[in-house]
SESEVO-122799 format. One line per field, with one value per residue (C-alpha): residue in one letter; x negated, y, z. Coordinates in Angstrom, 2 decimals, decimal comma, always signed. Layout:
<sites>
residuo c(A / ...) .
px c(X / ...) .
py c(Y / ...) .
pz c(Z / ...) .
</sites>
This chain:
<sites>
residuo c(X / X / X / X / X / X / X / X / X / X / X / X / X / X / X / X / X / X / X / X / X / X / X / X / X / X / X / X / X / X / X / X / X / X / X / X / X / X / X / X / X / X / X / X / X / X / X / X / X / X / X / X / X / X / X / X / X / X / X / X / X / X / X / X / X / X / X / X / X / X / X / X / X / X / X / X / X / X / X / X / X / X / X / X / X / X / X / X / X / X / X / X / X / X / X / X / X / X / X / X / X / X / X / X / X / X / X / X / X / X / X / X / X / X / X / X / X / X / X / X / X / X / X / X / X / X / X / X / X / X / X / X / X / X / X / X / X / X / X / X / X / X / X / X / X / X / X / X / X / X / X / X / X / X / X / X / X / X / X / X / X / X / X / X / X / X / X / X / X / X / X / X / X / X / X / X / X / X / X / X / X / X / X / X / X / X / X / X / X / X / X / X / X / X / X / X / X / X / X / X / X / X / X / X / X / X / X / X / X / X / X / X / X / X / X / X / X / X / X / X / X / X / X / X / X / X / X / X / X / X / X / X / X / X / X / X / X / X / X / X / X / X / X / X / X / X / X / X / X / X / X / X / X / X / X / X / X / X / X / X / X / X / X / X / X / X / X / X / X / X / X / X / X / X / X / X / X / X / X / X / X / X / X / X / X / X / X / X / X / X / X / X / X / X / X / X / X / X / X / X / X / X / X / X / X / X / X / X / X / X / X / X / X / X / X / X / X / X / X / X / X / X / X / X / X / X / X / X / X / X / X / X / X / X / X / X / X / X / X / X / X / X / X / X / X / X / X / X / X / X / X / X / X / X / X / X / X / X / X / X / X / X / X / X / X / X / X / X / X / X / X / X / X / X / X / X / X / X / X / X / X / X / X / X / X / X / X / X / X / X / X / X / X / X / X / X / X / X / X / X / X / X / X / X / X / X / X / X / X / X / X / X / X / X) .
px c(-36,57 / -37,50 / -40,63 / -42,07 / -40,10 / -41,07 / -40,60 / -39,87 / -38,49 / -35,59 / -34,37 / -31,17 / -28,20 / -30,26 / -33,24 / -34,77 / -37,12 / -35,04 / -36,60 / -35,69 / -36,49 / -36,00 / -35,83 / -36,72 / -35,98 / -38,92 / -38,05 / -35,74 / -33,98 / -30,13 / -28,82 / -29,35 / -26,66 / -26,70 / -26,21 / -24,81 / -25,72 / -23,41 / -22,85 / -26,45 / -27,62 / -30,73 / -31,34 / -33,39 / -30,44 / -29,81 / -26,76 / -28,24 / -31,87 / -29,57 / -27,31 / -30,20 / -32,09 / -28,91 / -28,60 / -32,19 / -31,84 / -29,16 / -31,63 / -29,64 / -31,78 / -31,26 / -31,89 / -30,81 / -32,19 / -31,91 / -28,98 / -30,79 / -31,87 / -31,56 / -34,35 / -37,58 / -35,57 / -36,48 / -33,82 / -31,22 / -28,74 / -27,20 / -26,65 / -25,25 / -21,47 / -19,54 / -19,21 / -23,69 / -23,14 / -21,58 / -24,39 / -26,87 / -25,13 / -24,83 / -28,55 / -29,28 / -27,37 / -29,14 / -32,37 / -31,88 / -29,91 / -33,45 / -35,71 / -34,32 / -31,13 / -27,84 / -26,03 / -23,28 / -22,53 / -21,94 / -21,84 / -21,02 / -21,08 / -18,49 / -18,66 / -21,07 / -18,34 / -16,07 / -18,66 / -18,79 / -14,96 / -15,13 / -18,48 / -17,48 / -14,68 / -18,29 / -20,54 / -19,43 / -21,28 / -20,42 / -18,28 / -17,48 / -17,34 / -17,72 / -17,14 / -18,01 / -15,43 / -14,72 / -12,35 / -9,77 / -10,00 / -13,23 / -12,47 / -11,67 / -15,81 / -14,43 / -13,40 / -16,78 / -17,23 / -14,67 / -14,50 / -17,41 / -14,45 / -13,14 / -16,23 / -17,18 / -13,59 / -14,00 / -17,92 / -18,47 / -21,18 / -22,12 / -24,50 / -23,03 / -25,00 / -24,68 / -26,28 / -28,92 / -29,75 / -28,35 / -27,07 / -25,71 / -22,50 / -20,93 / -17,41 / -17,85 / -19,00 / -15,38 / -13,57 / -15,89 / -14,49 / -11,13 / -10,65 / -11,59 / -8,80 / -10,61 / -7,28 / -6,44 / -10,06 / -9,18 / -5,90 / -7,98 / -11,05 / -10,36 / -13,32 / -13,52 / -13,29 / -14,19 / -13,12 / -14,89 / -13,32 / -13,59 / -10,58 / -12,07 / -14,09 / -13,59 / -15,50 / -12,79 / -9,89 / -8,37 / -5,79 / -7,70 / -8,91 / -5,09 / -5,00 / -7,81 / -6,78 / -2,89 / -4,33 / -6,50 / -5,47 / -6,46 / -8,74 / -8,93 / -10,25 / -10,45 / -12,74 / -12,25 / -15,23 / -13,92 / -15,65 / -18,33 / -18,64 / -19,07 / -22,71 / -23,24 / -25,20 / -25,33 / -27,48 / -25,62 / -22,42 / -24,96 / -25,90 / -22,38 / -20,88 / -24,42 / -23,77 / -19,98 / -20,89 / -23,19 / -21,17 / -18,48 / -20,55 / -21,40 / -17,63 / -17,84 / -21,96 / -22,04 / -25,35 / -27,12 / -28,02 / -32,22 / -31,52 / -30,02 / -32,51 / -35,54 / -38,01 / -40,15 / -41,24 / -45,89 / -45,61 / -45,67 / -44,67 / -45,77 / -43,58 / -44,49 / -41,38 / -41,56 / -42,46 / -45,32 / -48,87 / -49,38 / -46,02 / -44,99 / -42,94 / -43,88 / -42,19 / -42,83 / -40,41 / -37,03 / -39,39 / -39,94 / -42,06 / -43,81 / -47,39 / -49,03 / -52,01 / -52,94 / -51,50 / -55,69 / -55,75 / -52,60 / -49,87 / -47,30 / -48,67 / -44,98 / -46,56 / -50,27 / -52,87 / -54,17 / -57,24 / -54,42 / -52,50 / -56,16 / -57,22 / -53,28 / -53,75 / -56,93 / -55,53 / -52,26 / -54,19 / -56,41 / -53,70 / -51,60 / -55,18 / -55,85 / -52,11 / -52,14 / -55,50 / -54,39 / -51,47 / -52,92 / -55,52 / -53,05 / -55,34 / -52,96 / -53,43 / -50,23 / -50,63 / -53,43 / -54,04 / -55,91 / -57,38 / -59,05 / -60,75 / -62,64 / -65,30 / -67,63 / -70,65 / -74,24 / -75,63 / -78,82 / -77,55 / -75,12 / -77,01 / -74,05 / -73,95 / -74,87 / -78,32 / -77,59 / -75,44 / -78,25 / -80,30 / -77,87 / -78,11 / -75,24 / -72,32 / -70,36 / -67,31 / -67,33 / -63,93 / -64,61 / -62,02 / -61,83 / -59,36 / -58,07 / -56,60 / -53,96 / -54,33 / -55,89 / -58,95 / -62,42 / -65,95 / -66,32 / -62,86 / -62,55 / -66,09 / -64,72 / -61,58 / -63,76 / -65,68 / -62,51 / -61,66 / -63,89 / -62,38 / -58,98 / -58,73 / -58,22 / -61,78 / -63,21 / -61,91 / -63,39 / -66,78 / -66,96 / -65,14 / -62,47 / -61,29 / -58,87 / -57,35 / -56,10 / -53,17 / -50,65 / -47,44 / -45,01 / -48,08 / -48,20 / -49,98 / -47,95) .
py c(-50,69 / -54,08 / -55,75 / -59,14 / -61,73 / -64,72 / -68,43 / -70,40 / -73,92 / -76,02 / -79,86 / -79,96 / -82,35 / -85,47 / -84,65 / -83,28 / -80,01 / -77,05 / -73,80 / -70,52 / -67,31 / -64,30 / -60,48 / -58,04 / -54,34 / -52,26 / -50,53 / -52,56 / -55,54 / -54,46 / -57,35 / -60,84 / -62,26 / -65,91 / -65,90 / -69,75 / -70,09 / -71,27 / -75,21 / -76,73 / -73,42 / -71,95 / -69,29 / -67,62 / -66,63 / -62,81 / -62,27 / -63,56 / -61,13 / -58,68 / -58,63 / -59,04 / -56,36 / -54,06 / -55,33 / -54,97 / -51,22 / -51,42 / -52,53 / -56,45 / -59,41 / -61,75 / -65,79 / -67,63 / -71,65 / -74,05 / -76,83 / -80,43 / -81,52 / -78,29 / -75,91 / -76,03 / -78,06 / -81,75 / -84,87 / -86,33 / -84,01 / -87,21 / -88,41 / -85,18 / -83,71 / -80,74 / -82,25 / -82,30 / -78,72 / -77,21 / -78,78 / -77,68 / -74,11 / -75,02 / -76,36 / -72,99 / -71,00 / -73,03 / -72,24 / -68,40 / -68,58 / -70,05 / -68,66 / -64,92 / -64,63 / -65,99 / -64,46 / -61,63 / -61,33 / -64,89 / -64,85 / -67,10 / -67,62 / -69,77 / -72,88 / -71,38 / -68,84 / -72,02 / -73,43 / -70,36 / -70,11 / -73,53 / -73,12 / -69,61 / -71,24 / -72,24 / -69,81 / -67,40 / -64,91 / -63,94 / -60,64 / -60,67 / -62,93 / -62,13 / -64,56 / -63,83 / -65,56 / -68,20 / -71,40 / -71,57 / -75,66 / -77,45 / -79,89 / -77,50 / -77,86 / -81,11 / -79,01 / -78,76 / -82,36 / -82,57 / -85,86 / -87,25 / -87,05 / -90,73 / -92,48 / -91,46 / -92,04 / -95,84 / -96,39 / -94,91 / -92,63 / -90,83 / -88,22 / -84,48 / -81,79 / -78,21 / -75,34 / -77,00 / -79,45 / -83,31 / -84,16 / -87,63 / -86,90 / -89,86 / -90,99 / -89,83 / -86,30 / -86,08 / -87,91 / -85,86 / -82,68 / -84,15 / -84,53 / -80,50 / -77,76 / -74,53 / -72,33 / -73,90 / -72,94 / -69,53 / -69,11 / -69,78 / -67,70 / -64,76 / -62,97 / -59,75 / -61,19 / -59,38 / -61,40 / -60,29 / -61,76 / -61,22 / -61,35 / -62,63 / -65,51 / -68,67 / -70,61 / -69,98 / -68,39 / -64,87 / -67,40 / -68,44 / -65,13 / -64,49 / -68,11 / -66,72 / -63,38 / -64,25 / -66,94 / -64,74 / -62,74 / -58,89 / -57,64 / -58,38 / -56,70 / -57,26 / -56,00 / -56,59 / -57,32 / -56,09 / -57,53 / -59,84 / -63,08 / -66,06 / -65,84 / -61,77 / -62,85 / -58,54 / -56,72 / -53,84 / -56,35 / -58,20 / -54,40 / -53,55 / -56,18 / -56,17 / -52,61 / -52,91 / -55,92 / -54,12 / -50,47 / -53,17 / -55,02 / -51,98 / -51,52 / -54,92 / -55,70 / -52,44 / -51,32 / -49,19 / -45,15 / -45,03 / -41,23 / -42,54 / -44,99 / -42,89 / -43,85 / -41,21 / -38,60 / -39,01 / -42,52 / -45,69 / -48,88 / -52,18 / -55,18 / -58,93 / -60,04 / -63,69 / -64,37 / -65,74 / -65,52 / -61,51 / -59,98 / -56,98 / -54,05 / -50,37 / -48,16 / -44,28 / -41,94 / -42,82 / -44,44 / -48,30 / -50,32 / -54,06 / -54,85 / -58,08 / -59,55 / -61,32 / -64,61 / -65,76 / -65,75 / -66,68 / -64,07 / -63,78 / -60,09 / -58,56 / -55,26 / -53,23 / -54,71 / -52,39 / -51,38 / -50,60 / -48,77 / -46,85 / -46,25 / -44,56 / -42,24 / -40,91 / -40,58 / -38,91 / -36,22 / -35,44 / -34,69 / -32,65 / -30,70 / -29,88 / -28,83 / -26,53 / -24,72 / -24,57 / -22,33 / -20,48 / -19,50 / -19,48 / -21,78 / -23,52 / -26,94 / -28,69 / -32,42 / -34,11 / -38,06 / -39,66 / -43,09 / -44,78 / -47,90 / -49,85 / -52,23 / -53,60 / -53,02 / -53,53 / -50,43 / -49,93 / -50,62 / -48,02 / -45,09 / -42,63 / -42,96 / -40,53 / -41,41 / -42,60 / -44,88 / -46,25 / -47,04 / -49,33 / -53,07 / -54,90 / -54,18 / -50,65 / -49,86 / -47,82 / -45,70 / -44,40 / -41,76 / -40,77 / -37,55 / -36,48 / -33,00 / -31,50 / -27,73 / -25,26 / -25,48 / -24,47 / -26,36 / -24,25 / -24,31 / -28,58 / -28,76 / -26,68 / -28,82 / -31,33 / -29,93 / -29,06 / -32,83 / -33,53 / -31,34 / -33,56 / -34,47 / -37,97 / -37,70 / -36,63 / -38,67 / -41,53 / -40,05 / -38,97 / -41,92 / -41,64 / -42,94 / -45,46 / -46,29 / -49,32 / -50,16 / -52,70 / -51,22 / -51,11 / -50,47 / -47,14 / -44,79 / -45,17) .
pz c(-23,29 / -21,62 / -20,76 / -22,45 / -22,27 / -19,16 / -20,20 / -17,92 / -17,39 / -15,25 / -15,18 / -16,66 / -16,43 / -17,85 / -16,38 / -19,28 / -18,84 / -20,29 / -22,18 / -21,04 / -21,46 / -18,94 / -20,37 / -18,19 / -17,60 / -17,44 / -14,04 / -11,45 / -12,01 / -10,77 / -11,59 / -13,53 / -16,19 / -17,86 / -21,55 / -22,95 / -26,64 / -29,78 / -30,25 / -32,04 / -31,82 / -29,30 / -26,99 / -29,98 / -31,96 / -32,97 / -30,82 / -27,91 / -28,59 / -28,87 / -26,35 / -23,76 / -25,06 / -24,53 / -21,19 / -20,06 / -20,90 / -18,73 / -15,60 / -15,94 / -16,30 / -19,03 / -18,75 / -22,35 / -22,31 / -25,28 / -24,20 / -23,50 / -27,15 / -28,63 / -29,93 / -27,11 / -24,72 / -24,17 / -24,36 / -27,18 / -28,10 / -28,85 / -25,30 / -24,72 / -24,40 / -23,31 / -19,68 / -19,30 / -21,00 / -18,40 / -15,98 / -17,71 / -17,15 / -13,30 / -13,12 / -14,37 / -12,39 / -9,44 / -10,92 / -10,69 / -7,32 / -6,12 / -7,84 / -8,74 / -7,70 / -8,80 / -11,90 / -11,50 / -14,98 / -17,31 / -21,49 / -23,66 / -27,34 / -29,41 / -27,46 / -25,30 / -24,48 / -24,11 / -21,29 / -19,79 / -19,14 / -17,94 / -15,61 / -14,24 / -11,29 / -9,79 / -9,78 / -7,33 / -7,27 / -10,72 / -11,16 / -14,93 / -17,73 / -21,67 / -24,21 / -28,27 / -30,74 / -28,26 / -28,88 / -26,54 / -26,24 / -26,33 / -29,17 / -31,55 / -32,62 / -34,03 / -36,64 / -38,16 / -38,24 / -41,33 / -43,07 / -40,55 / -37,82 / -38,83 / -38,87 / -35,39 / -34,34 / -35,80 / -36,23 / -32,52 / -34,27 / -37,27 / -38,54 / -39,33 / -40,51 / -39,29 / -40,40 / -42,27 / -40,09 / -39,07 / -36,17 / -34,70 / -32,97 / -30,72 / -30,37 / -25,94 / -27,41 / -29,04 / -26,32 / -23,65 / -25,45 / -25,21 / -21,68 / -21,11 / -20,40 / -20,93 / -20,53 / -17,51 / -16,15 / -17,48 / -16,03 / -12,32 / -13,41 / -10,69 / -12,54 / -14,70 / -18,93 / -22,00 / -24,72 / -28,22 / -31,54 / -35,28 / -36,96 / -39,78 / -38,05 / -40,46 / -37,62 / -35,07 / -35,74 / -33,93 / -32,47 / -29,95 / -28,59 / -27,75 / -26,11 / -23,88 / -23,45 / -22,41 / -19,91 / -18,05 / -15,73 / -14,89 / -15,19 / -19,04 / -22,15 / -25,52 / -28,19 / -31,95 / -34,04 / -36,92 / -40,15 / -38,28 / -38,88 / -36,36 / -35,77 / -35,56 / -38,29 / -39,47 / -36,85 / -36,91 / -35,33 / -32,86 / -31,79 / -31,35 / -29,25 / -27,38 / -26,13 / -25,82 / -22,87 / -21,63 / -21,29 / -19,89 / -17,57 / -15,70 / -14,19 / -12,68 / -11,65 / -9,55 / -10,91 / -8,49 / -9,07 / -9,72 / -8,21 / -4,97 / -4,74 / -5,46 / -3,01 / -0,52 / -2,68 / -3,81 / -2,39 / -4,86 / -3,66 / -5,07 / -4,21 / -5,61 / -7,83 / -6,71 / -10,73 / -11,98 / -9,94 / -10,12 / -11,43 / -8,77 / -9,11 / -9,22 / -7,78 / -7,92 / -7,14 / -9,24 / -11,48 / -11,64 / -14,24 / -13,82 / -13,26 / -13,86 / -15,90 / -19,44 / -19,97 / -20,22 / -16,51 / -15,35 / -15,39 / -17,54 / -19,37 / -18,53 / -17,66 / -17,78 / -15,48 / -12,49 / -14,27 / -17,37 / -14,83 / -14,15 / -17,44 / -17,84 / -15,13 / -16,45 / -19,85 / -18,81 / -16,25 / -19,30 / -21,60 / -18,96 / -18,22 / -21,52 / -22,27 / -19,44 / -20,47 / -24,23 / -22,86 / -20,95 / -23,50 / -25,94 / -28,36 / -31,59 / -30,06 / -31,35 / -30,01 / -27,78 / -27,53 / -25,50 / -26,04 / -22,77 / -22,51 / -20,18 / -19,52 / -16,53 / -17,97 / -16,76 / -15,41 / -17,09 / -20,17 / -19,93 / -21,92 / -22,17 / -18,08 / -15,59 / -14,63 / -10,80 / -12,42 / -14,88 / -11,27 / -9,98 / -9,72 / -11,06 / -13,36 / -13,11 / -14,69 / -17,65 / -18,58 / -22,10 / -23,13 / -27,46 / -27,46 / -30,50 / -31,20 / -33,65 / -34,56 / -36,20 / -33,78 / -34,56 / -33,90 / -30,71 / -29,29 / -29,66 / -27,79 / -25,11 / -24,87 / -24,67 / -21,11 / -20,02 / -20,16 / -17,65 / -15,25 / -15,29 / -10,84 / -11,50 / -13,64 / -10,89 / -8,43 / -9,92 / -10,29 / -7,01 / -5,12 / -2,76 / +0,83 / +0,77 / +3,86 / +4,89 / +7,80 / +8,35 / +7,43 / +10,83 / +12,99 / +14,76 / +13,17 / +9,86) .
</sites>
């Protein structure tokens, strides 16, 4: 499961502003990986959802960004070439070794995978590298260009269209691509690869997954795609190769053990993330989820809100109250939900309030709770469930107030 997605932003090679998007795991981020997307295509595309989604289930972190000129990212893809590609992967990597931390694990798609193989030599912190139906030289995207090929080689320019849309490639994009040696990068790569290929892949031919794979050095793995086509264009294919990296990755990032790192048993800890205004980590036990607020006033709405976390601990110590006195009065209650919302409300017009509540000046805040029950229960036995509601501890802990405590942690006393 992962949390909402962060966008953020980074200068790339040509000073343009670059979109990105982070996914998040919902507990702990173990580790973060950089995902490069397919030439002319964006961070958007269904591999790359995918394969972060696998990953953030995983506890890895997931940045994808649009190339400069390509989908939300600023500047002209036409001022752009393989060479300010692999910057714009470096800028990135800078970004995160800044702002999050740098990236152990590096993907790449198609050319993307191609930039990746290239890039990796210089990010070194990264452990592992996994490339998805990646050419083994840089030019061999020329190949889509077709008959367009000889009127940028003599016009210095021409417009090509890919997938649908038209794009002005220039004669120092082809030379640019040219100059690049990807399996010589490869053969010095001194990194864990995963190279994933469809046999079938009219794009870019099974050839050049052996190129890759007989460069590299150990450790090395390859993974068929079977009948997949260039883009992972079938779910079910995106899915696979998604949790294939991920299963892989796992051998090489060192992902830590949430039981060994369980924290001191009934105390939470909440730890700002560095993200954002508000975003901080929970952590309870073994158990670690975000917390942050709504977009509306300023936060990036990655996880509940504190009063979200409130209203959840009042609805979950209902339903675990009412559970336990349905068994042991043996009463056919099959489910119980609980619904809580809340509001800050002024007092005296709160007429469903207790009545020293209706006396105060000012705004209270009002939890209201709708439980629903499943089972054969009669008029009687659901208004009793109902009283016993109110009996929940963490009801009655906010009706009757508590002590909190406050010390500076490290000071004696602690």
């Amino acid at each position: 499961m992962s949390a909402k997605p962060i966008r953020l932003t980074f200068e790339g090679a040509h000073g343009a502003e670059l979109a990105a998007r982070l996914d998040l795991p919902t507990g702990a981020v173990e580790a973060y990986a950089l995902f490069a997307h397919c030439f002319t295509c964006s961070k958007d595309v269904a591999a790359a959802r995918k394969i972060a989604e696998a990953l953030t289930r995983r506890g890895i972190a997931v940045l994808r960004f649009d190339f400069t000129g390509l989908g939300g990212s600023g500047g002209d893809f036409g001022s752009t070439n393989f060479t300010s590609n692999l910057e714009d992967l470096r800028r990135a990597a800078d970004y995160m070794r800044e702002k999050l931390d740098a990236p152990k694990l590096l993907i790449g798609h198609s050319l993307g995978g191609a930039a990746m193989l290239a890039v990796a030599p210089d990010i070194p912190e990264a452990k592992a590298v996994a490339t998805i139906g990646a050419p083994a030289e840089a030019d061999h995207v020329t190949h889509n260009f077709g008959a367009k090929l000889d009127e940028i080689e003599n016009d210095g320019e021409a417009k090509v269209s890919l997938a649908g849309r038209d794009f002005c490639i220039q004669k120092q994009f082809i030379d640019d691509l040219r100059s690049h040696d990807v399996e010589m990068r490869v053969s010095h790569l001194k990194k864990a690869l995963l190279v994933l290929h469809a046999p079938l892949d009219d794009v870019v031919g099974i050839e050049n997954a052996t190129k890759i794979f007989v460069a590299a050095k150990h450790p090395k793995s390859f993974v068929s795609l079977d009948t997949a086509d260039h883009l992972l264009s079938n779910q079910q294919d995106a899915a696979y190769a998604a949790d294939v990296i991920a299963a892989w990755a796992g051998r090489y990032i060192e992902l830590k053990d949430a039981a060994a790192d369980a924290g001191e048993e009934g105390v939470v800890e909440v730890r700002e993330t560095g993200l954002g205004k508000f975003q901080a980590m929970v952590q309870a036990g073994p158990h670690r989820l975000l917390a942050d607020e709504p977009v509306s006033v300023g936060g990036f709405a990655s996880g509940p809100s504190p009063y979200e976390f409130l209203s959840a601990a009042l609805g979950a110590c209902t339903s675990m109250t009412l559970r336990m006195y349905a068994d042991r009065k043996n009463l056919p209650l099959d489910r119980v939900s609980v619904e809580i919302s809340h509001a800050k409300v002024h007092a005296q017009d709160c007429s469903d309030c207790a009545e020293d509540l209706q006396d105060r000046d000012g705004k209270i805040d009002r939890f209201e709770r709708r439980i629903a029950f499943e089972g054969d229960l009669d008029a009687d036995t659901r208004k009793r469930l109902l009283e016993i509601a109110d009996k929940c501890p963490v009801h009655r802990t906010l009706e009757a107030g508590a002590a909190v405590v406050t010390k500076e942690a490290g000071t004696a006393g602690n």
